[in-house]
C-alpha positions in Angstrom: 0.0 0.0 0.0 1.7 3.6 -1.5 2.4 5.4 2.0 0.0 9.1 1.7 2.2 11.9 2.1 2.8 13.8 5.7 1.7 17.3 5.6 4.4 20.1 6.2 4.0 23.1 8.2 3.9 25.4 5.1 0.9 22.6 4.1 -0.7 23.4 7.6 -0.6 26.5 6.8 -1.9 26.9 3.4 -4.7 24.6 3.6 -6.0 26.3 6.8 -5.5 30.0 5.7 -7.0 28.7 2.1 -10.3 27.3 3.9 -10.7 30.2 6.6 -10.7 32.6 4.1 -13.1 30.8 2.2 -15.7 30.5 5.1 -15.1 34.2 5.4 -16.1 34.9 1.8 -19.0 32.7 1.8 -20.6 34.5 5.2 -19.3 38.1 3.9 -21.2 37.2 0.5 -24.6 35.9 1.9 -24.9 38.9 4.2 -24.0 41.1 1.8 -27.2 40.0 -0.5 -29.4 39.5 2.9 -28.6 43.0 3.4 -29.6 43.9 -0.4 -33.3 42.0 0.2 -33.6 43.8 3.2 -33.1 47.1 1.3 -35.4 46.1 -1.8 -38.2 44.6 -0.2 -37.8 46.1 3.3 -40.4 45.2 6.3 -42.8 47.5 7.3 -41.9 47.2 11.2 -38.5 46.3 10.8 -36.2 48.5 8.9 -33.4 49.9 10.1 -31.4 51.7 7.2 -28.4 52.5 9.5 -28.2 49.1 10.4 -28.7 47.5 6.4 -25.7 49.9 5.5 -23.2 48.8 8.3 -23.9 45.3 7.1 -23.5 46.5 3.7 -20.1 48.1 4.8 -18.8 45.3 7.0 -19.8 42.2 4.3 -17.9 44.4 1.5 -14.9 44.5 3.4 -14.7 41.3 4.3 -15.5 40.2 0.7 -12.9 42.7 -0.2 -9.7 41.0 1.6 -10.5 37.5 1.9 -11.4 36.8 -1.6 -8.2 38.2 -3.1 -6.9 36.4 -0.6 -8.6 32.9 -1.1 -8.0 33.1 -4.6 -4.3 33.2 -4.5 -4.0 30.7 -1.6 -6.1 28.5 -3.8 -3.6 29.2 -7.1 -0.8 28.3 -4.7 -2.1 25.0 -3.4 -3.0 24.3 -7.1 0.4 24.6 -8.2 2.2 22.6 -5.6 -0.5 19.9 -6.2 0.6 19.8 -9.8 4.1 19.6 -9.0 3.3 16.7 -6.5 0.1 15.3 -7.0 0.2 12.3 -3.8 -0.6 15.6 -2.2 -4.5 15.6 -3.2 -4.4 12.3 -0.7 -2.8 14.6 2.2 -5.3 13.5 5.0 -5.2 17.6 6.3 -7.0 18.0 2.5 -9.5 15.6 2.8 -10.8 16.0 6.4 -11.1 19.9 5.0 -13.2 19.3 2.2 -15.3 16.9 3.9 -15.8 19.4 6.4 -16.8 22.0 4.4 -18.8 19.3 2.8 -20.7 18.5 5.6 -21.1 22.2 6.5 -22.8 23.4 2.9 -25.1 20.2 3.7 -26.2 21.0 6.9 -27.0 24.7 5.7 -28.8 23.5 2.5 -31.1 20.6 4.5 -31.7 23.5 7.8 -32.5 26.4 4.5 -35.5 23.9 3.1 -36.8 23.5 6.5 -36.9 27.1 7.5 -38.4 27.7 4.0 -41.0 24.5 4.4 -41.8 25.9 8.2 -42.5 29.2 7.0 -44.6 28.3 3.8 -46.9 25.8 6.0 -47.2 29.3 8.4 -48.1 31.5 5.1 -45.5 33.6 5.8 -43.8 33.0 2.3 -42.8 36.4 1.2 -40.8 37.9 -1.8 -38.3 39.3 0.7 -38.3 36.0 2.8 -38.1 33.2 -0.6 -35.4 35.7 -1.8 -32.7 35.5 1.5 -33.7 31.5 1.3 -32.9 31.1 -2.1 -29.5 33.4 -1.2 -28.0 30.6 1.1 -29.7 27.5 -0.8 -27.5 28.8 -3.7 -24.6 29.6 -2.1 -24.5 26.4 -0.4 -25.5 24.7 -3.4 -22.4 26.2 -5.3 -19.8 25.2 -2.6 -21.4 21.8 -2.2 -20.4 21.3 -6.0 -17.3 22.8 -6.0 -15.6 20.5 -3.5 -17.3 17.4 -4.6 -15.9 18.2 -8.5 -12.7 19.3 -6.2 -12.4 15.7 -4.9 -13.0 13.7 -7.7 -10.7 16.1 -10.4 -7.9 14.4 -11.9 -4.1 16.0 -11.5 -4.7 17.0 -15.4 -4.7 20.3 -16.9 -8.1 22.0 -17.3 -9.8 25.4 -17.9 -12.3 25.4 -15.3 -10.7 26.5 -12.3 -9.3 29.8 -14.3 -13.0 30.0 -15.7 -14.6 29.9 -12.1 -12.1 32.5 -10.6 -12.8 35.0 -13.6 -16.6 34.4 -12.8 -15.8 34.9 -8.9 -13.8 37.9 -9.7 -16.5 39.3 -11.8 -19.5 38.6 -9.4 -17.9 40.0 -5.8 -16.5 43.3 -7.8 -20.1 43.5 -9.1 -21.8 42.8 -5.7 -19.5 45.3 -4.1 -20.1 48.0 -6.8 -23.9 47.7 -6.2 -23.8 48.3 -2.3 -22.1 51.7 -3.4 -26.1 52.7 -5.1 -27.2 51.5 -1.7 -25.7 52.7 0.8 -23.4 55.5 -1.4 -20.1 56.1 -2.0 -17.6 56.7 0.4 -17.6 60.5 -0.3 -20.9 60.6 0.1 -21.1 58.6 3.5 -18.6 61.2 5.1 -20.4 63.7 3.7 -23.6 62.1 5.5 -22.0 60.9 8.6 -21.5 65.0 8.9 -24.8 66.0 7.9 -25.8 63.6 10.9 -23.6 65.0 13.3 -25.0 68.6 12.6 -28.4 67.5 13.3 -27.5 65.7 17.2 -25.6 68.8 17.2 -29.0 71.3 16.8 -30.7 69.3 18.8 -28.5 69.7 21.9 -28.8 73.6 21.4 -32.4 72.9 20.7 -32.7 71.3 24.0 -30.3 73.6 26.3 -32.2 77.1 24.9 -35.3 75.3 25.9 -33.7 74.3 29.8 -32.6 77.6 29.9 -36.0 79.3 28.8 -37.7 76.6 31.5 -35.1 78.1 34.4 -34.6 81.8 33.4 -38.6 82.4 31.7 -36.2 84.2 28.6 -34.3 82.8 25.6 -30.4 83.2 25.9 -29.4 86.4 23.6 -26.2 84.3 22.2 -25.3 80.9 22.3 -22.4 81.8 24.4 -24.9 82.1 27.8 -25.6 78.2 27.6 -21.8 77.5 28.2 -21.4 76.0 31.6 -18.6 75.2 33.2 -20.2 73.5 36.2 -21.7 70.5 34.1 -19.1 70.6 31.3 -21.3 71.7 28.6 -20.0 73.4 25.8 -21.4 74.5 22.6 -21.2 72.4 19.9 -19.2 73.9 16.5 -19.9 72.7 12.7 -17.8 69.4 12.9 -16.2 70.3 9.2 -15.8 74.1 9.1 -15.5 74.5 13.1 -17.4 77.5 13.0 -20.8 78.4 15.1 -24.1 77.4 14.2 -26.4 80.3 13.6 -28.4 81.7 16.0 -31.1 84.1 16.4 -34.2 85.2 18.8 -37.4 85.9 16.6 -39.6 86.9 18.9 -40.1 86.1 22.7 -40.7 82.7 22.6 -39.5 82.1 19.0 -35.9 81.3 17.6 -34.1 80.2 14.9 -31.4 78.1 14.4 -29.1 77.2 11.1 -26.7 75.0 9.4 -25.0 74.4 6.4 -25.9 71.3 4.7 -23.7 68.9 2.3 -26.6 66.7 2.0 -30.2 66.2 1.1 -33.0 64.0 2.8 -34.4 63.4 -0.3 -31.4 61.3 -1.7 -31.3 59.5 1.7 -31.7 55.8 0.3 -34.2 55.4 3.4 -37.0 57.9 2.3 -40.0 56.7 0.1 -40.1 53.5 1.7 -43.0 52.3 3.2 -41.9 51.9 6.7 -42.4 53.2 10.5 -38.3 54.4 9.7 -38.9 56.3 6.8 -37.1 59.0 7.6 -33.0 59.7 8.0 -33.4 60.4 12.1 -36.2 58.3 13.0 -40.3 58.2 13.4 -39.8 61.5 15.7 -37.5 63.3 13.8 -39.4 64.8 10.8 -38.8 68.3 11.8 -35.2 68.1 11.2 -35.4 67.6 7.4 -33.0 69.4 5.5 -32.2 70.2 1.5 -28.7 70.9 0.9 -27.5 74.4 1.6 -28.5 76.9 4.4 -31.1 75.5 6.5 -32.7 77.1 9.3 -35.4 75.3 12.0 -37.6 77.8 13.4 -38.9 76.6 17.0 -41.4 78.2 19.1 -42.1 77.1 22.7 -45.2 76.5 24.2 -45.0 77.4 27.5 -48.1 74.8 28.6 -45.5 72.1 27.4 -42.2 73.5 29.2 -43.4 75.3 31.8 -40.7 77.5 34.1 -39.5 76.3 37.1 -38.4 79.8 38.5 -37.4 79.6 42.4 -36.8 82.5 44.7 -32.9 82.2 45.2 -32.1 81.5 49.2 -30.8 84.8 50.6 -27.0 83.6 52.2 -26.8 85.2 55.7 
């Protein structure tokens, strides 16, 4: 009996790096497309675009590196088996396929259940069938990848330069699409600032308001809600570092302003037909902004925040 070769650190190596990678790439490409359902077909009570886009984000990194990476561990271990092909019986090999043979099963048999559950329940939706049919292909794929991978010959063939060029072309394609979902990078910064300028108006939106409720006046300047005592400070444009605008209309009526990179309306959440419509929440409508100079006029109602005014104790 022909003695199977002993595997080698570098083998060790290789064949583990080659396979983690690969389990990385497999999650990193099923959320990313769970992600993309939840986007398309989003759930009434359950849609959380913030959440969708960091999943976008994360699965597109991870897609990013440990393709590149799989693919040239995978040219690697393809070359040394051709240079020595007793290495396709390396035990290392085998238990590794077989394992991620019996993993892609597993997924494939638990995918039909959940899908045969939920159609007996009648809850077989376009968004649901979609994320089932995700995995059941995915798993599908890799299930008949490594069984073609165990019963290939050491001979020369086309097919695994024909499935990498198809790999290539279908993660640089998924990754391109998230940017039309979630945006570009540029335009996420550009966002992300936007955001910050709104929690940023809404502080001063709430200190002018405590100080109204202690005083019974609005602060003539921005500069009277500084306080040293509880460490609050006013808040400055996070880009330009400058001031927000300010201004008292009337005695219980002021203004306050920003300058805008962004526009609500080309927030990818809006115009979907959810409870999270909006770019700050249900409660948050009146902090819609084009791009540009924007100014929120507030006016209190002093049966809502009424003054807490006490007499000041006299020091003896």
């Amino acid at each position: 009996m022909e003695n199977l070769p002993r595997s080698t650190p570098k083998d060790v190596f290789m064949h583990l790096f080659n396979i983690v990678t690969f389990y990385l790439s497999v999650v990193g490409f099923i959320v990313l497309f769970v992600n993309y359902v939840n986007e398309l077909f989003p759930d009434t009570l359950n849609y959380y675009f913030t959440a969708i886009a960091n999943g976008v984000r994360w699965s597109s990194s991870i897609l990013f590196v440990a393709v590149p990476a799989y693919l040239l561990t995978s040219w690697l271990l393809a070359r040394d088996l051709h240079k020595e092909p007793k290495k396709r019986e390396m035990k290392l090999r085998k238990w590794l396929i077989y394992f991620t043979l019996f993993i892609s099963a597993i997924t494939i048999v638990v995918d039909l259940m959940i899908f045969v559950y939920n159609f007996l329940d009648g809850e077989l939706t376009v968004r649901f069938f979609l994320k089932v049919l995700v995995v059941l292909l995915v798993a599908g794929a890799v299930f008949g990848y490594y069984i073609w991978e165990l019963k290939r010959s050491n001979a020369k063939t086309s097919i695994p330069k024909i499935l990498t060029i198809i790999v290539t072309v279908v993660v640089l394609a998924s990754i391109i699409w998230g940017f039309f979902i979630v945006g570009t990078p540029w335009q996420q910064r550009a966002r992300k600032m936007d955001e910050q300028r709104v929690n940023d108006l809404q502080t001063l939106q709430y200190q002018i308001i405590d100080y109204w409720n202690r005083k019974n006046s609005l602060p003539a300047g921005l500069a009277l809600l500084q306080d040293n005592i509880s460490g609050f400070s006013i808040p400055q444009d996070p880009e330009t570092k400058f001031d927000y605008e300010y201004k008292v209309v009337e005695n219980l009526k002021f203004e306050l302003c920003a300058n805008f990179k962004t526009s609500d309306k080309d927030f990818p959440a809006r115009g979907k037909d959810t409870m999270y419509n909006t770019p700050y929440g249900a409660f948050q409508q009146n902090w819609e902004h084009e791009t540009g100079r924007i100014c929120f006029e507030r006016t209190i109602d002093p049966e809502l925040y009424k003054t807490d005014i006490k007499t000041p104790m006299m020091v003896k």
